[in-house]
C-alpha positions as CSV (number, residue, x, y, z in Angstrom):
1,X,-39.3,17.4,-26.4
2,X,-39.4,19.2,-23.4
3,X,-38.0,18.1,-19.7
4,X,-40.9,17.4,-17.1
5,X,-42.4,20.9,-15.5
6,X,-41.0,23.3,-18.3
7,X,-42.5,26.6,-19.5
8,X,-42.9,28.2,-22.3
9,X,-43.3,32.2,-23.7
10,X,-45.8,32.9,-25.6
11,X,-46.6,36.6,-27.3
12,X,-50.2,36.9,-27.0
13,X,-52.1,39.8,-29.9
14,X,-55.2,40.9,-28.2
15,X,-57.9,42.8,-30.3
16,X,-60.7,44.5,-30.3
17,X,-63.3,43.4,-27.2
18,X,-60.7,41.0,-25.7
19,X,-57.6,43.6,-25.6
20,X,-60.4,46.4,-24.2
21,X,-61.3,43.4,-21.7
22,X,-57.5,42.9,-20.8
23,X,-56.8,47.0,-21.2
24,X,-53.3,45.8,-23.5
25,X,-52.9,44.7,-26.8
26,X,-49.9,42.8,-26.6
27,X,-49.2,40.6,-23.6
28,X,-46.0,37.9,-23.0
29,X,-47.3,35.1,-21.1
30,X,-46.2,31.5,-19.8
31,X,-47.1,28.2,-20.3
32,X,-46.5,24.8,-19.2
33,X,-45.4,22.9,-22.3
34,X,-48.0,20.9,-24.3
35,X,-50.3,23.6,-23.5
36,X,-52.8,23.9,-26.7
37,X,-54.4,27.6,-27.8
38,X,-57.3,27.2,-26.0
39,X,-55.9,26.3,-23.1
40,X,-53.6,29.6,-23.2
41,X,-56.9,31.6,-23.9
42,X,-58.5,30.0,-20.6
43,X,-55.4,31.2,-18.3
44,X,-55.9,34.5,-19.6
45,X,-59.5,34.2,-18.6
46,X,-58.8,33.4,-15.1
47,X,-57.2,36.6,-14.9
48,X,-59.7,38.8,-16.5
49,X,-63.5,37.1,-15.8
50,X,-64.9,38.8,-18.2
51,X,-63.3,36.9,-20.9
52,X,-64.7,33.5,-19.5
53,X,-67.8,34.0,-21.6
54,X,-65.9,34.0,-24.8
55,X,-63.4,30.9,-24.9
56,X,-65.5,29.1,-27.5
57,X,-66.1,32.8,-29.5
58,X,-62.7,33.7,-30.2
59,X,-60.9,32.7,-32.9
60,X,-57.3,32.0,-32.8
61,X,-54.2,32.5,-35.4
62,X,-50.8,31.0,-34.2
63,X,-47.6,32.5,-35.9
64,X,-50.2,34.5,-38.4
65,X,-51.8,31.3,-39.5
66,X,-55.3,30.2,-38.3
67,X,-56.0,27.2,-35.9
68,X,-58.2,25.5,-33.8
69,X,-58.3,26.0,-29.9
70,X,-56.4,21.8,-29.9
71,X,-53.2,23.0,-31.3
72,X,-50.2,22.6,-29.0
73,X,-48.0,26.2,-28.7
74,X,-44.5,25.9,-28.9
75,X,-42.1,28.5,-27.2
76,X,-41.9,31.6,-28.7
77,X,-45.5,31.4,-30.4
78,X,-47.0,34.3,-31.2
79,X,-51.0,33.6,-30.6
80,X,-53.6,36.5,-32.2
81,X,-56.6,36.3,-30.1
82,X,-59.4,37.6,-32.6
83,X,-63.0,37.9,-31.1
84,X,-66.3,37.7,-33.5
85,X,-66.6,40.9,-35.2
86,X,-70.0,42.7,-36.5
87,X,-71.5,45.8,-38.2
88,X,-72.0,46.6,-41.0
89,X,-75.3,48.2,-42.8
């Protein structure tokens, strides 16, 4: 459990689109605790507009394991950000 107000790290993976969007691929950022994936993907979007658009595209892998945008980070999560990907013939 954490006390009232606290913050947690999390190591963000940026690929493709969203780390072009950002212009990084790896990012530290913090969170209040309780914060879930989504969430975390939303702050980011404040920052970078562009990303707005794409909170319910993305797909999200905490700690190299797949989950939905409801999962709550803990401190020291790592959190892939993986946008849709295409091509192809």
């Amino acid at each position: 459990m954490h006390p009232p107000n606290a913050m947690i790290r999390v190591d963000l993976l940026l690929f493709a689109s969203v780390a072009e969007a950002v212009g990084e691929h790896h990012r530290v950022i913090e969170v209040p605790a309780g914060t879930v994936v989504r969430e975390a993907f939303r702050l980011l979007a404040e920052e970078v507009e562009s990303l707005a658009s794409r909170v319910d595209h993305v797909s999200f892998a905490r700690n190299q394991e797949f989950v939905s945008g409801d999962v709550v980070l803990e401190d020291g999560d790592e959190l892939a950000v993986i946008p849709p990907v295409s091509g192809g013939e």
